[in-house]
N, C-alpha and C positions, 0 to 999 in steps of 0.2 A: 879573603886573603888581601886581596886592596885596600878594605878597611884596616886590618892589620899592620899591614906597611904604611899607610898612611898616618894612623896614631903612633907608630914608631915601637909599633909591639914588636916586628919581625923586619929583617931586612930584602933587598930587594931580590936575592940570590934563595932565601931563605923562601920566599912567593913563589919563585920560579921552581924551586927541586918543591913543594907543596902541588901547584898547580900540576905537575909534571908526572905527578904519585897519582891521583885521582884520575889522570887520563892514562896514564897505564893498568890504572884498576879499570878502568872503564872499556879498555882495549882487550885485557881481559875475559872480562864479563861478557863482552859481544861475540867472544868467540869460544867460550870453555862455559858459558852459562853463569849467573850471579849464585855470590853464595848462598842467600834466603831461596832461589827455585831448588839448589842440590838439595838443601837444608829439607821442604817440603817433600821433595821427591822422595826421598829416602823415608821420612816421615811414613807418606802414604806407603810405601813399601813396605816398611817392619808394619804396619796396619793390618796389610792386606795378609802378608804371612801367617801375623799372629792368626787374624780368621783363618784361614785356609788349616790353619794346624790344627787348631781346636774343633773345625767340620770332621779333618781326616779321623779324629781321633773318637770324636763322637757317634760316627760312623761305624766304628768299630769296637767303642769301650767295651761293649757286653762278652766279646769274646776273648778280651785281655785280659790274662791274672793281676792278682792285686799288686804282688811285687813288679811285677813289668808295666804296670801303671802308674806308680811311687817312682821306678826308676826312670821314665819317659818325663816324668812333668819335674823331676831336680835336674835331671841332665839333659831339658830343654830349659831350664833357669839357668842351672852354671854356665853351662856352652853359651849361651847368650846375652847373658851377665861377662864372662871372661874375656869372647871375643871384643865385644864394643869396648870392654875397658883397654884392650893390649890397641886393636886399633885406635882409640881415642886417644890415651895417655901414652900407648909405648910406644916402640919404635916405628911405627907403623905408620903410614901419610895417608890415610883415610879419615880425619874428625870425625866426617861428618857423616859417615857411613857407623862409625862409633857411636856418636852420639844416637842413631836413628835404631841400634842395635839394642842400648841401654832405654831407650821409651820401649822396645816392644817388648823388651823385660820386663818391666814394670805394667805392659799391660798381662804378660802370661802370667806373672804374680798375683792377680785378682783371678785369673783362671784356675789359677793351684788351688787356691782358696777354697773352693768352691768342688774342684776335681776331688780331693781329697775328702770333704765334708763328705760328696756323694757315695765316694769309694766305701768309707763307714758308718755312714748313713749317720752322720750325726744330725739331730735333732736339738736345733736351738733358736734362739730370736734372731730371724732372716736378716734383718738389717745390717748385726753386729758382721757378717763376711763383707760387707760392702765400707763397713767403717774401720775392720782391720787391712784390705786393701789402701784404702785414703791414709791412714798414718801410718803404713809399712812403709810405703814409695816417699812419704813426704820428707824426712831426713833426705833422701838420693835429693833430691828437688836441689834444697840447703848447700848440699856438698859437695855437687856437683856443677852448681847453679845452673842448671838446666831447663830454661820456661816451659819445654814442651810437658816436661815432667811435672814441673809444678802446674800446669794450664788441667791437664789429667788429672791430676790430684786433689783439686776445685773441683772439679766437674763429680767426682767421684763420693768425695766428701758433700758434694751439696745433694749429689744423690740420694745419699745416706740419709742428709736430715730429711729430707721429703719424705722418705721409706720409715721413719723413726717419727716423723708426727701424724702420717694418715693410719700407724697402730697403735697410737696414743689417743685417735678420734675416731667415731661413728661418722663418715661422710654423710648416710646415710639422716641423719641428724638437718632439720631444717636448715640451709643455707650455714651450716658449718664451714664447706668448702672456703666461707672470704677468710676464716678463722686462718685457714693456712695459707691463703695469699698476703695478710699481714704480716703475720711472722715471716714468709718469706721476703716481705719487702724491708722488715727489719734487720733478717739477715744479710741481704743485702748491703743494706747502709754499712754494716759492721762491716762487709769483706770491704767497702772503698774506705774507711777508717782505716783496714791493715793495709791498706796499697799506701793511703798518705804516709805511714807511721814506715815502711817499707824506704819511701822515695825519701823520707828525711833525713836517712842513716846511709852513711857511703856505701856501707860494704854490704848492704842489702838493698839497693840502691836499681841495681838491672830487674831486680822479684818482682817490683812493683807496678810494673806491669801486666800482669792475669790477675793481680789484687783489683786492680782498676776496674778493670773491663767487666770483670763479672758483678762488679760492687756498682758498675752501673745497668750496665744492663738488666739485673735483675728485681731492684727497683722499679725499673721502667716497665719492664712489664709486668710486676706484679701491679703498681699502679695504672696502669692502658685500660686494668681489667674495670675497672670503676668507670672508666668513661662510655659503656657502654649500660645499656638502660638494665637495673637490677629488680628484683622482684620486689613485690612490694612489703614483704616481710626480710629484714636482713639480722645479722649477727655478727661483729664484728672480732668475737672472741670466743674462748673455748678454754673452761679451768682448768682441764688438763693440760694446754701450753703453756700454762700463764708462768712455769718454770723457766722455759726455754724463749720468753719474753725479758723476763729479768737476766738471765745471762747471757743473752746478747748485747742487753740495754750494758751493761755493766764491761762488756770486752769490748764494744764500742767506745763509751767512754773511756775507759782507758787506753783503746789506740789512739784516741783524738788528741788524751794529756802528752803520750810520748810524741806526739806529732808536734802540737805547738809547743813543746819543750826542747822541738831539736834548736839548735843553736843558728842555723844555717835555712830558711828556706826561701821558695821560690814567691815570686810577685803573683800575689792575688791569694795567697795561702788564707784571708781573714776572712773574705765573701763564699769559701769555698766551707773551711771549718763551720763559718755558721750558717750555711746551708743545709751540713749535716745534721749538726747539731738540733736544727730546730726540725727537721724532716724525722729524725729519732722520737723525740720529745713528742713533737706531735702522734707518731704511731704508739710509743707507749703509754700515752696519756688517752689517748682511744680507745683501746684495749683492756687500760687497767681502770677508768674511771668510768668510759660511757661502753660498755660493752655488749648494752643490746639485750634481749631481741628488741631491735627497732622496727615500727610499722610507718608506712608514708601513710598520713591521715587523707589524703586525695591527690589528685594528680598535678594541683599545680606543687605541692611537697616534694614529690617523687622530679617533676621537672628541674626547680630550684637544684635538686642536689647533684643532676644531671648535669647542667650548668656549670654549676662551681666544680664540679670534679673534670670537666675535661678542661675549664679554664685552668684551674689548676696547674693540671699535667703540661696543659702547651706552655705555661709558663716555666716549668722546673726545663723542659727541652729547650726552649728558647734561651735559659739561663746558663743549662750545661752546653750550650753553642759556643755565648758568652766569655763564660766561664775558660774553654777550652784555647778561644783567640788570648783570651789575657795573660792564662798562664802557658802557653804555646808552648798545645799539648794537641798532635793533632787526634790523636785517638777519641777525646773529648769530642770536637767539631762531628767526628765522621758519625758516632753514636748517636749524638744529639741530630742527626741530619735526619740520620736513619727513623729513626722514630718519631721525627718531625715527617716522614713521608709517610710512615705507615698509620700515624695520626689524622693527617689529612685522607688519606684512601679508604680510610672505616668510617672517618663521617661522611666521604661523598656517596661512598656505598649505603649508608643507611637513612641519609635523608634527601636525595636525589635520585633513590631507585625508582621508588612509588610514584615520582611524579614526571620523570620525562620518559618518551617512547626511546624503545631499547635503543635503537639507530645512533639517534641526537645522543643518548645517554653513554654510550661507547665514544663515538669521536669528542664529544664535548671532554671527558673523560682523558682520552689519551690528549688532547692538545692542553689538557692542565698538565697535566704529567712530565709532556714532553718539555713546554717550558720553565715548567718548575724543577727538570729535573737541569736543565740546558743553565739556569740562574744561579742553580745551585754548584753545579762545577765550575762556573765562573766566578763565583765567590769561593769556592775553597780552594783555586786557583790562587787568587787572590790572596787569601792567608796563607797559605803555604810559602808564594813569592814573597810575602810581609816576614814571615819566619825566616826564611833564607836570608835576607837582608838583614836581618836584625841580627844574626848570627856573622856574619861577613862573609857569607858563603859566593863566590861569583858566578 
């Protein structure tokens, strides 16, 4: 606000009723609790619920007729669908009790699913209940704009694909398993492609947030899995995915074009686009061109590759650090932190086990940790105070 009245954006009366707002929210908050704990609390509540209903029920399905079964799981939809909407929207001064009503809707919705299939014993491809939950909820997501919803709805749908490619593959199959940690790691990349294409458009602008997170996170660790030593036979594909290669490669690209086509975006948009960019290329051109089976012809082969993939990895983490202070984002920082620490814990575990006695190996162990972790809060201290500054925050 300083900065503001000092460039002559606001005036001096105009700083003071500002400053004045944020400490009465904050006077608030200290005594009636902030709104992201209500927000969580209530969350875990309709969580807990939903279990709790679904135990009672299965408890006792085998002795409930079929119409009092059908009636029990719509008139725990309506009633719970109806409620959160009249508190959330209507006259009623609960949101947030609303809001926490409407996610455990959307989680008994995947229950019905499923209650219902069992009631009639319908017999079909297991996955398809798990991928008409994920886009029954995902319009609510949209409409409502409600992350918890759409957070749910990612997790649900990425369920799905996982459940829709290991019965597309024989696991069982020599070292098939990397076959679906690549395609996951190219899904991946596509879900941070729809976060970018998300944040460039106003009015889809707050979504883009569970876009992100999962579109890094699940890169990251589908690539962690490379940095540790793999057999000496590997395969980096599997022709029966090779469809769902091409359509991701291709919904990727196209979130990328809407992304650098928005008219409006943030500083460091170009190092980030072609991060992705070349992180996609690279896993489809793996897959589609050198796919294996590959054998290491001796151990110093198998070393080299060992090498460059954990180099790799700590570089893509070190970048998405980078990356996170430039475009001041702190979600970026705190993921790339993350996996900067669980990086460093799996190499000291696997090349400092064998050689120092357990004692040394534990304290040497915790006094990395502790100062590395002591360095690291100081630095993201650090950019966060940088963020706040650059925002005119006081």
């Amino acid at each position: 606000a300083q900065a503001w009245e000092r460039d002559g954006l606001i005036s001096a009366d105009q700083r003071m009723h500002i400053l004045e707002r944020y400490a009465w929210q904050r006077r608030i908050e200290a005594r009636a609790g902030s709104s992201r704990l209500i927000a969580t609390i209530t969350i875990l509540g309709s969580i807990l619920i939903g279990v709790g209903v679904l135990l009672f029920i299965a408890a006792n399905w085998a002795a409930i007729p079929k119409a009092v079964k059908l009636l029990m799981i719509f008139g725990i939809l309506i009633g719970t669908y109806g409620t959160g909407y009249f508190l959330r929207f209507g006259k009623g001064s609960y949101p947030k009790l609303g809001a926490a009503l409407i996610f455990l809707g959307t989680i008994m919705f995947g229950a019905a699913i499923f209650l219902i299939a069992q009631i009639y014993h319908i017999s079909a491809h297991y996955p398809n209940g798990v991928l008409i939950w994920g886009l029954g909820i995902l319009p609510l997501a949209y409409v409502l704009r409600f992350r918890s919803v759409l957070i749910l709805t990612l997790a649900v749908l990425c369920l799905w694909f996982d459940m829709e490619l290991t019965y597309h593959m024989d696991l069982g199959e020599h070292m098939s398993i990397l076959a679906l940690v690549m395609i996951n790691l190219l899904a991946g990349l596509l879900l941070w492609m729809l976060g970018l294409a998300h944040a460039a458009r106003e009015s889809y602008k707050e979504l883009a947030g569970p876009y992100l997170v999962f579109g890094m996170i699940i890169p990251l660790a589908a690539g962690f899995v490379f940095t540790f030593e793999l057999p000496r036979h590997i395969s980096l594909a599997a022709p029966q995915l090779m469809p769902y290669f091409y359509g991701a490669s291709v919904l990727g690209l196209a979130s990328l074009i809407l992304f650098t086509a928005a008219p409006e975006k943030e500083r460091g948009w170009v190092p980030e686009s072609t991060l992705l960019l070349i992180g996609m290329a690279t896993v489809f051109g793996l897959v589609r061109f050198f796919p294996g089976p590959y054998q290491f012809v001796d151990d110093g082969a198998k070393l080299a590759f060992l090498v460059a993939a954990n180099s790799i990895f700590l570089a893509v983490v070190i970048g998405i650090v980078l990356l996170g202070y430039v475009r001041k984002r702190p979600a970026y920082i705190n993921i790339g932190l993350l996996f900067f620490v669980v990086f460093v814990c799996a190499r000291y575990f696997d090349f400092f086990w064998k050689f120092l006695p357990r004692s040394i190996f534990f304290i040497v162990g915790g006094c990395i940790l502790l100062a590395g972790g002591a360095a690291m809060e100081r630095k993201r201290r650090m950019i966060m105070a940088e963020f706040a500054r650059r925002e005119g925050r006081p």
